[in-house]
N, C-alpha and C positions, 0 to 999 in steps of 0.2 A: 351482329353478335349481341346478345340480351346474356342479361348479369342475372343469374340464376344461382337465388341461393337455396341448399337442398337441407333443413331441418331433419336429424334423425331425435326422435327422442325415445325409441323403444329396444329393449335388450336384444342382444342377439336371442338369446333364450326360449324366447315366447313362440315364433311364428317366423315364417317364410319372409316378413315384411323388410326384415333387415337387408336380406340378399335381396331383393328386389329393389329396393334402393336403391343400392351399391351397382348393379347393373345400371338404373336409370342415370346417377352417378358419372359413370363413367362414357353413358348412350350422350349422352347431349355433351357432354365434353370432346368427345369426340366430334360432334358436328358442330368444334368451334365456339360453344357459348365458355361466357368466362362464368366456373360455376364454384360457386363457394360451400364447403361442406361446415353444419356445426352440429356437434353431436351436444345433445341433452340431456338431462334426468338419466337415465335408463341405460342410454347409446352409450354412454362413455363405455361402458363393457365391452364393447364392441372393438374398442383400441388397446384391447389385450388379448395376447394371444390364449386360445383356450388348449385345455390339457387336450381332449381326443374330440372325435368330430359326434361321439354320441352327447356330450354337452350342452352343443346346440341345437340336437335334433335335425340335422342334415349336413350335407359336404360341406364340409369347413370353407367357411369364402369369406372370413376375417383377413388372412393372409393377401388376397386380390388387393386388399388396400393399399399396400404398396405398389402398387399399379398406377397409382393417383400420379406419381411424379410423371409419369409420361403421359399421364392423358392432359397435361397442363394445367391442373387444376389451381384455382385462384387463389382459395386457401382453406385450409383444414386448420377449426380451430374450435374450442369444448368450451363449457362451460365450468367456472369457476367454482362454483360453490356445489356443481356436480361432480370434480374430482375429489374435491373435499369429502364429500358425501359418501362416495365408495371407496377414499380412501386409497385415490390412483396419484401416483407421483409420473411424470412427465419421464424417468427413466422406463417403468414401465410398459410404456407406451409402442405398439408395433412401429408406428410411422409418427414421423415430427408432427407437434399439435401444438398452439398457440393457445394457453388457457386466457379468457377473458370474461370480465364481469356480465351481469344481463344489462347494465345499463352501456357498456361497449357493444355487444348484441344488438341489443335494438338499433342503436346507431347503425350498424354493418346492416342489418335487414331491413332498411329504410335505406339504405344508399341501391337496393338491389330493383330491380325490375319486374320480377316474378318470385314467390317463394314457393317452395314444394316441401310438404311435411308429412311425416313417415311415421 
């Protein structure tokens, strides 16, 4: 089993790449790695639910997040001075998220074995 931590830092908004993640996400936890999710800059949007699925320009796959708790996942956790930024309070939030500093960050992405950045 490898500690694979998966880096989102782009909106759901933009592109395809958010869902594709979240697949890869959920692909390799499945086959047992312990995999750490942190959303970034951008991503945090991503842990709110959106109004209609024209928002994000394709099938809503925000909601699969909550999938996370059974695929075992290590831990989901954002950036601090990213929910600041947009302005997101941890109520809001679809699924539980652990806000922590970047200097906590880098700690956790140096204790990992692979990273993967979206």
């Amino acid at each position: 089993m490898k500690k694979i931590a998966v880096v989102l830092q782009h909106s759901p908004f933009n592109s395809a790449l958010s869902r594709e993640a979240q697949d890869m996400i959920m692909a390799l936890a499945a086959v047992e790695h312990q995999v750490t999710v942190i959303y970034q800059d951008a991503a945090v949007l991503q842990l709110l639910a959106p109004k209609d699925d024209a928002s994000i320009g394709c099938k809503d796959f925000i909601p699969a997040q909550k999938l996370f708790d059974l695929y075992d996942i290590a831990a989901v956790v954002a950036n601090r001075s990213a929910f600041a930024k947009y302005q997101i309070t941890s109520d809001q939030t679809i699924i539980p998220v652990s806000q922590l500093s970047d200097v906590e960050i880098a700690d956790l992405l140096a204790e990992q074995q692979h990273v993967l950045r979206f």
